[in-house]
C-alpha positions in Angstrom: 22.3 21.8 58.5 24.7 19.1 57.5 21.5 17.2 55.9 21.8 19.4 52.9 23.8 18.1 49.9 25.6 20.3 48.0 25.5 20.5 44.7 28.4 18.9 42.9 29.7 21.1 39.5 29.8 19.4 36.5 33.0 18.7 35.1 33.2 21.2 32.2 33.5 19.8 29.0 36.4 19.6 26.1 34.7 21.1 22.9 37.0 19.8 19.7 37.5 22.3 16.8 35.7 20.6 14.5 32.8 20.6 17.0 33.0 24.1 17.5 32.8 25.2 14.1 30.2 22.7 13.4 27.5 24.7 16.4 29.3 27.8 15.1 27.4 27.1 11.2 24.4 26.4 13.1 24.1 29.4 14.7 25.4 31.1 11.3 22.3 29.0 9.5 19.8 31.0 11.7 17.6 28.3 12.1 16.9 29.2 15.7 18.3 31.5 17.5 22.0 32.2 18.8 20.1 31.7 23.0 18.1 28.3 21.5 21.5 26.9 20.3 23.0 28.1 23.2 21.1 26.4 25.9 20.8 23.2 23.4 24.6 22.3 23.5 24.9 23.8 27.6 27.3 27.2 26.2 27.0 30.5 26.7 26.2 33.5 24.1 29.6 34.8 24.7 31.5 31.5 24.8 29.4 31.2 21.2 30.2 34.7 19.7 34.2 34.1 20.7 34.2 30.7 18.7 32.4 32.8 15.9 35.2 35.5 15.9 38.0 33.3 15.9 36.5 31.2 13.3 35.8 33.8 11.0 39.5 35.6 11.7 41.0 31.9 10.6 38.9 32.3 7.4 39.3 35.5 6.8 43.4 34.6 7.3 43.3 31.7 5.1 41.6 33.6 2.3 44.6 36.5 2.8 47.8 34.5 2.5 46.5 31.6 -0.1 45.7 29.1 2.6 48.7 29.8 4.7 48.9 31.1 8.2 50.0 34.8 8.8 52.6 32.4 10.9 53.5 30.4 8.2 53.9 33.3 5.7 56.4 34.8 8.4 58.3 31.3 8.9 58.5 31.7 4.8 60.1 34.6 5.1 62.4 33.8 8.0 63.6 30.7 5.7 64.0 32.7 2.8 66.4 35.1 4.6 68.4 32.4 6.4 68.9 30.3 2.8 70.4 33.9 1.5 72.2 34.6 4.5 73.7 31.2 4.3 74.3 30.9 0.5 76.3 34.6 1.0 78.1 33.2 3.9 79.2 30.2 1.9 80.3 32.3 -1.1 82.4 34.0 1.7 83.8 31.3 2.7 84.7 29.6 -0.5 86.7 32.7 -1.2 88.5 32.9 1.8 89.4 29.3 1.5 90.8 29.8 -2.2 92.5 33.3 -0.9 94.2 31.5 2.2 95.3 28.8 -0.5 96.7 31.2 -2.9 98.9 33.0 -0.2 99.9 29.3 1.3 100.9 28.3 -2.1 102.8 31.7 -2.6 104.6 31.3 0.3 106.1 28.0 -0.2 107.5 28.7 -3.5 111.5 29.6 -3.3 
């Protein structure tokens, strides 16, 4: 019958990071457990146990490459190639200026 409301969904709602990691220690504190937590903040256990893992991967990533990304280390080494690619291809350069010098010099003495 039409007299029947439907239920409307609830909007679902924006978790920050720092929000996420803070019911992630909760859970980690084992106070109560991982379903009590759960059903206190409205998530589910798996929503819970991906925020875990990709908490604990961003720690575990920090503690790798002394504070730095896996994405900044390879940025690092990108720049670090580019500034020696560029420092050969000025030396080049330089040396094909002076040589292109040398022969114009050469060819306007008598």
């Amino acid at each position: 019958m039409m007299s029947e409301q439907r239920k409307q969904p609830e909007k679902r709602r924006r978790w920050t990071a720092k929000a996420k990691m803070e019911v992630v220690l909760e859970g980690l504190k084992g106070e109560e457990t991982i379903a009590e937590l759960c059903r206190r903040h409205g998530i589910t256990q798996s929503m819970y146990y991906e925020w875990q893992e990709t908490m604990l991967k961003a720690g575990l990533e920090g503690l790798t490459h002394s504070g730095k990304s896996s994405r900044e280390a390879e940025l690092e080494k990108q720049l670090k190639q580019a500034e020696r690619t560029i420092g050969r291809l000025t030396m080049e350069n330089e040396l094909y200026q002076k040589k292109t010098d040398w022969i114009a010099a050469r060819r306007k003495k008598p």
